[in-house]
Wavefront OBJ file of the C-alpha trace (Angstrom):
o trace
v -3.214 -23.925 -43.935
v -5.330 -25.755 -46.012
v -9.224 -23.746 -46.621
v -11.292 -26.530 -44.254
v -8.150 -28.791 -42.507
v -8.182 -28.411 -38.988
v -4.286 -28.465 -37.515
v -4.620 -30.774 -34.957
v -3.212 -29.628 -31.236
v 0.861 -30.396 -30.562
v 1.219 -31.627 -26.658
v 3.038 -28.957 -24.987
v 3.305 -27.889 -21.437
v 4.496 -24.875 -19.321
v 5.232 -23.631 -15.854
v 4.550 -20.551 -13.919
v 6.830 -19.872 -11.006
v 5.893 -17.808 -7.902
v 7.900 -16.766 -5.066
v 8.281 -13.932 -2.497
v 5.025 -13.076 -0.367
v 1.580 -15.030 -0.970
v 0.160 -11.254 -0.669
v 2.130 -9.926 -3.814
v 4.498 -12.497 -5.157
v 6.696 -12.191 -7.883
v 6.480 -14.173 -11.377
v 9.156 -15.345 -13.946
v 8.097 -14.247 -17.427
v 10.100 -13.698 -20.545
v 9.110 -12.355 -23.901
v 9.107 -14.565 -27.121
v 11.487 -13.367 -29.469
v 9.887 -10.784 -32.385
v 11.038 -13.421 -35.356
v 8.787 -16.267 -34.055
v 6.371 -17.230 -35.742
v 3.663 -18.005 -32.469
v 2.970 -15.153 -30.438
v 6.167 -13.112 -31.608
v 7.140 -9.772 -28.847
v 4.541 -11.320 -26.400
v 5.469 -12.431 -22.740
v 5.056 -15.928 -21.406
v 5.968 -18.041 -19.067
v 8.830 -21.255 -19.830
v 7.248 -23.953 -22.009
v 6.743 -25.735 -24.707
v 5.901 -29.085 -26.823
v 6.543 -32.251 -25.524
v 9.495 -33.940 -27.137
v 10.067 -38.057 -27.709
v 12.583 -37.560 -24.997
v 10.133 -36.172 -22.117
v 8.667 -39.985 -22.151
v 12.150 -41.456 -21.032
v 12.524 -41.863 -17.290
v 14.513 -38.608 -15.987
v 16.302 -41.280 -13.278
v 14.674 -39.334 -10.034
v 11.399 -40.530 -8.364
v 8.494 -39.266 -10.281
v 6.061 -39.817 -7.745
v 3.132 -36.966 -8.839
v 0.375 -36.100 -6.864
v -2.589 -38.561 -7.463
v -4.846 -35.927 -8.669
v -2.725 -34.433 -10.786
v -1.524 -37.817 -11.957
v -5.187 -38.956 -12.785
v -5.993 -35.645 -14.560
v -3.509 -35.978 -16.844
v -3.834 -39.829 -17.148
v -7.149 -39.614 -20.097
v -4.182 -38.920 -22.587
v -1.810 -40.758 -25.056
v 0.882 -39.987 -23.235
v 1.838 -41.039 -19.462
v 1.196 -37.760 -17.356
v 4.863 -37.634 -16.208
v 6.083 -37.139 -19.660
v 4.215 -33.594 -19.091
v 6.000 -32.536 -15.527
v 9.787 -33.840 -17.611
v 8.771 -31.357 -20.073
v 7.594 -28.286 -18.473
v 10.816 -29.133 -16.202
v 13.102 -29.198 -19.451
v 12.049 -26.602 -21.019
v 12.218 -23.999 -18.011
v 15.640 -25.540 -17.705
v 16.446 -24.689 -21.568
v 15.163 -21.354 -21.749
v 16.183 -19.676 -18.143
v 19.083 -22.399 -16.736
v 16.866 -22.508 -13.270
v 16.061 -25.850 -11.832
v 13.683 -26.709 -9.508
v 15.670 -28.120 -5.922
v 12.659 -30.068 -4.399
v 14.428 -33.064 -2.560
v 13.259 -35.823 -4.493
v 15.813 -39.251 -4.857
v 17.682 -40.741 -7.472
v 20.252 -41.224 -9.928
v 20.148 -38.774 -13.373
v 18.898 -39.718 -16.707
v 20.952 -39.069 -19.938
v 19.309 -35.877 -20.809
v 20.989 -32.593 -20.112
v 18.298 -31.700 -18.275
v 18.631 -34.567 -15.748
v 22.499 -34.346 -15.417
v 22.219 -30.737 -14.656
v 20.393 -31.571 -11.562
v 23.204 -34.040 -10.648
v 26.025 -31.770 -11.416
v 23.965 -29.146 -8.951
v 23.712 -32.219 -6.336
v 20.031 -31.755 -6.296
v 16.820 -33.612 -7.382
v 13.240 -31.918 -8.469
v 10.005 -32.998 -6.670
v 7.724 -33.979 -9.170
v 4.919 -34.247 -6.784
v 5.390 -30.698 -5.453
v 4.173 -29.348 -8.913
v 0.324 -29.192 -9.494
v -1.797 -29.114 -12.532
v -3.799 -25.344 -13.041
v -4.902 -25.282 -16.410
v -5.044 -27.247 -19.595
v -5.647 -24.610 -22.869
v -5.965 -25.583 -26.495
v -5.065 -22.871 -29.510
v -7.994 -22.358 -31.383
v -8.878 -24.226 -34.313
v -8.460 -21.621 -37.011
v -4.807 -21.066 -36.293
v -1.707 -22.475 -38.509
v 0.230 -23.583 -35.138
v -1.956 -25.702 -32.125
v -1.099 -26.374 -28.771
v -2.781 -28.401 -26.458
v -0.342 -27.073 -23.546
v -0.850 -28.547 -19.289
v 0.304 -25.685 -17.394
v 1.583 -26.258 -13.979
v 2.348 -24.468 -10.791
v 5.861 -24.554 -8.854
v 7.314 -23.142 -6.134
v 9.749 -20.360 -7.405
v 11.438 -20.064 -4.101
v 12.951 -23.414 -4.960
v 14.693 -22.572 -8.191
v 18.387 -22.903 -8.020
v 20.963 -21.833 -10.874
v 21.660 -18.565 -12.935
v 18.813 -16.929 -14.306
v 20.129 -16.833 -18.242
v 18.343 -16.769 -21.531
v 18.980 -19.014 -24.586
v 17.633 -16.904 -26.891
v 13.906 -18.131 -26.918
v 12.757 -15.507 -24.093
v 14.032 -12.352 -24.128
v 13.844 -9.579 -21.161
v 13.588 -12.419 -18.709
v 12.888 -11.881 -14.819
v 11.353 -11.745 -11.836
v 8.158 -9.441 -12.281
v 5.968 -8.323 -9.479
v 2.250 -8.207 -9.735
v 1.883 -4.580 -10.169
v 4.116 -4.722 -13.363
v 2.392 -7.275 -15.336
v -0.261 -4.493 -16.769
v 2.285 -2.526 -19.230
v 3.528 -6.367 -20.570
v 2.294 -7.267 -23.948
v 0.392 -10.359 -22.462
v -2.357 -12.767 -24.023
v -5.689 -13.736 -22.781
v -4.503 -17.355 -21.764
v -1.920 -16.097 -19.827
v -3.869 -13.737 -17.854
v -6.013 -16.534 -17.143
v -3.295 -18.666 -15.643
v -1.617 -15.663 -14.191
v -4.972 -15.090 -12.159
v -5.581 -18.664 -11.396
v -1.835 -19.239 -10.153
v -2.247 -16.182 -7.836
v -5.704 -17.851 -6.292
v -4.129 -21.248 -5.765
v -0.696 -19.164 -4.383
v -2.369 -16.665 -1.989
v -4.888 -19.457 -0.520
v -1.987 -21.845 -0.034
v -4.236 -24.357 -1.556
v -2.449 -27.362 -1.495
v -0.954 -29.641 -4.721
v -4.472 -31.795 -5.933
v -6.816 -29.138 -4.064
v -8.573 -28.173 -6.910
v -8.668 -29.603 -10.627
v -7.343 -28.347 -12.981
v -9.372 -25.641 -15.478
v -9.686 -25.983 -19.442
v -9.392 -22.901 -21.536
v -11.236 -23.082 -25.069
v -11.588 -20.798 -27.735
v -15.737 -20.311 -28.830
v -15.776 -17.856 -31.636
v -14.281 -14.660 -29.956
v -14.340 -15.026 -26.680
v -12.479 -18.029 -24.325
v -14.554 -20.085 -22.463
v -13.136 -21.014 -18.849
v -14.323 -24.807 -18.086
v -14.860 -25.100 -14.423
v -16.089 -28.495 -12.341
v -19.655 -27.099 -11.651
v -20.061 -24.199 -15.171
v -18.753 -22.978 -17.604
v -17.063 -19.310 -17.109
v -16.160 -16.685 -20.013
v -13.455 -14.546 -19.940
v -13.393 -11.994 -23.266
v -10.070 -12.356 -25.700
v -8.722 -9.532 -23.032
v -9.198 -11.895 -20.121
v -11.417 -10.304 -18.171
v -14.783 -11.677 -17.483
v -17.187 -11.653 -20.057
l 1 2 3 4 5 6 7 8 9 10 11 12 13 14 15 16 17 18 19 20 21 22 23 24 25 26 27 28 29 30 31 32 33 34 35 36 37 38 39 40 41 42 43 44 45 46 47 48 49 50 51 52 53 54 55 56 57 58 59 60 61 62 63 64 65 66 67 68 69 70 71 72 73 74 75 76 77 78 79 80 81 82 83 84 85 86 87 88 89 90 91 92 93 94 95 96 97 98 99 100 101 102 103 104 105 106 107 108 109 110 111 112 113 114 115 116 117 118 119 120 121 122 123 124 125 126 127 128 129 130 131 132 133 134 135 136 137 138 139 140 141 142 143 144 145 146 147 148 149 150 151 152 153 154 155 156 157 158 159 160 161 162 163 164 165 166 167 168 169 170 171 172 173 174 175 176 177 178 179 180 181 182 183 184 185 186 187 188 189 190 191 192 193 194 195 196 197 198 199 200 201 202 203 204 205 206 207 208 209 210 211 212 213 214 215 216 217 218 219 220 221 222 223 224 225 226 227 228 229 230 231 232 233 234 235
């Protein structure tokens, strides 16, 4: 990178699953491969940048919950584009789908007809917005990634990776301290598990922004600002 140029923030977005008991549920996370050049060996959950494609219309009813819909609506792009991608990409890199009774006829991308194939439809307005976190601005690669929650207990298909994230599975709570996992995703991790185990409903709460201020991430709630340290606990 350029001494001085700022690498402006790619659109991304990515989905955390949860499933089992709201007490101690269980999590899908995979690690990113070791030749990668953003966050090589280091586990996360499904994602990634929003492709040209994610703004066609997936053919299902795309009805998102009004909150979430107007918190991602300040944007560029239309918020569904978002929901198609976080949707796509857990399809790409673990072959689960998300069976949430929606309507409608598949789109053209594989995505979409793998849904039809399965005779099933996802619920866009079952997913809900948690947290919105950009890279910081002295890295090479930027992400300005929407994170959203789902109901793993809804996935249908074989659990397989395509390469992107290795060691993939189910993880309970209790595991997630000897994973090689970054500050962001601790925060979402913890955030997830609030929403989860309070059964607070899709739209209850906005959605939080993570931001990098010199060392230390800086949690953006409605009423103050919150700091977690680059470990993600609280500062």
């Amino acid at each position: 990178m350029t001494a001085g140029r700022v690498v402006r923030p790619v659109d991304a977005a990515g989905l955390i699953l949860l499933r089992g008991k709201r007490e101690a549920p269980e999590i899908l996370l995979g690690r990113r491969h070791s030749k990668t050049t953003f966050l090589p060996d280091i586990y996360v959950v499904p994602g990634g940048r929003v492709d040209p494609g994610d703004h066609l219309p997936s053919g299902f009813r795309e009805r998102l919950h009004p909150a979430v819909a107007k918190a991602l609506g300040s944007g560029r792009r239309p918020p569904v584009a978002f929901l198609r991608a976080a949707l796509r990409e857990l399809h790409e890199e673990t072959g689960l789908m998300l069976a949430g009774g929606g309507s409608g006829r598949p789109g053209e991308a594989d995505v979409w007809q793998a849904y039809g194939q399965a005779s099933s439809a996802p619920d866009f307005g079952a997913l809900d917005f948690v947290l919105r976190a950009i890279t910081p601005v002295g890295s090479h690669r930027r992400y300005n990634t929407r994170f959203f929650l789902g109901d793993g207990g809804t996935a249908v298909g074989a659990l397989q990776s395509n390469g992107e994230l290795l060691d993939l599975r189910w993880r309970k709570v209790a595991e997630l301290d000897r994973l090689n996992i970054v500050d962001v995703t601790w925060a979402l991790i913890r955030l997830a598990l609030a929403r989860w185990q309070a059964r607070v409903p899709v739209g209850g709460e906005p959605a939080k922004l993570l931001v990098y201020r010199k060392d230390s991430l800086v949690l953006r709630a409605p009423t103050k600002p919150r700091r977690l340290a680059r470990g993600g606990t609280r500062a």
